[in-house]
N, C-alpha and C positions, 0 to 999 in steps of 0.2 A: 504494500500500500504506500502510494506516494501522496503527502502532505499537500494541499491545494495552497499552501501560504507557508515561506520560509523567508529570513531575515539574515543579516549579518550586518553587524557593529562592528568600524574601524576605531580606533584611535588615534584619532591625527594628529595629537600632541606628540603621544609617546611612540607611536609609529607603530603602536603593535592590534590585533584582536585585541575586542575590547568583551574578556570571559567575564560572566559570574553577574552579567547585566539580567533581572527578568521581565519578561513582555506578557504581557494580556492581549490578547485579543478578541473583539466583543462586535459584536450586530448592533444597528441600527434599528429598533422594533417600534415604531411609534413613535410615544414619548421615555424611552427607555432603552437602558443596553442592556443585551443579554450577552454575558461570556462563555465564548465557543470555547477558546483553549487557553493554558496560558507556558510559560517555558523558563527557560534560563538558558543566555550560551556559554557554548562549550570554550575551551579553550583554543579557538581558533574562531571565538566570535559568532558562533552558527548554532540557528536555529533550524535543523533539517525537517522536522515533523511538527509543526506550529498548525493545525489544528487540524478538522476532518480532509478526507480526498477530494471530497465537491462540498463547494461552498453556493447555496444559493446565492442568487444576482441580489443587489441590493449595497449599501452602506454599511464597511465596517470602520473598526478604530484598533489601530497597535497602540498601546503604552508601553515605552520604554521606561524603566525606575534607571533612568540616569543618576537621578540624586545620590542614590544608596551608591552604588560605583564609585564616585568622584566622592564621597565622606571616606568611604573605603580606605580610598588614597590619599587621605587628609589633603584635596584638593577643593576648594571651593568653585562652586558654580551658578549659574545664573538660571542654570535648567534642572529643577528639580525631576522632572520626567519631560518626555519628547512624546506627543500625542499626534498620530498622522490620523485624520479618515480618508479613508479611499472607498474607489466604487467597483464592484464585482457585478461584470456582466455575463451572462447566459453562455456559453463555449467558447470564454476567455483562455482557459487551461490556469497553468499554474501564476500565482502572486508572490515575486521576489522583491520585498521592501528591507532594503540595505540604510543602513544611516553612517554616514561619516562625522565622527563625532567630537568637540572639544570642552572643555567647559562653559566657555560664554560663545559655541557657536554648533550651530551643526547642517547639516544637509542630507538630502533622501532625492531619492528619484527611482522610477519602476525600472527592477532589475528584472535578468534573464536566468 
């Protein structure tokens, strides 16, 4: 069974995988979220199996707990967690949402 949603966190400061980060991943239902799955990456930053094989179409949301990370490393930050919603269409296949990450900065964009 392969994961319809997987992740990986860089660290652009330190230049390494950024391990031991965890992510939620939640639906859009109305006025409410419902959580599909949630993770931790591994040591090379990856989440390979972040939630069911098919995700219905619709709006979901990643949380990243950035915060906890960067205390971790007695680093201060500006981003307590990294919240993305994206939109899941009908035989899109797989959703690879990557973040390149620093204390007071980060960026995402739909991975392959």
């Amino acid at each position: 069974m392969t994961s319809h949603v997987t992740t990986h966190v860089l660290d652009a400061v330190a230049g390494v995988p950024a391990a031991g980060i965890g992510v939620r991943l939640s639906r859009h239902d109305a006025d409410a979220l419902t959580e599909v799955a949630s993770g931790v990456t591994d040591e090379d930053g990856r989440i390979r199996d972040l939630g069911p094989e098919r995700l219905d179409a619709g709006t979901y949301r990643i949380v990243f707990a950035t915060g906890e990370y960067f205390a971790a490393r007695e680093q201060r930050t500006f981003y307590p967690q990294v919240t993305i919603d994206f939109a899941v269409e009908d035989g899109q296949g797989h959703y690879h949402v990557p973040i390149l990450l620093s204390p007071f900065a980060y960026s995402t964009y739909r991975g392959s």
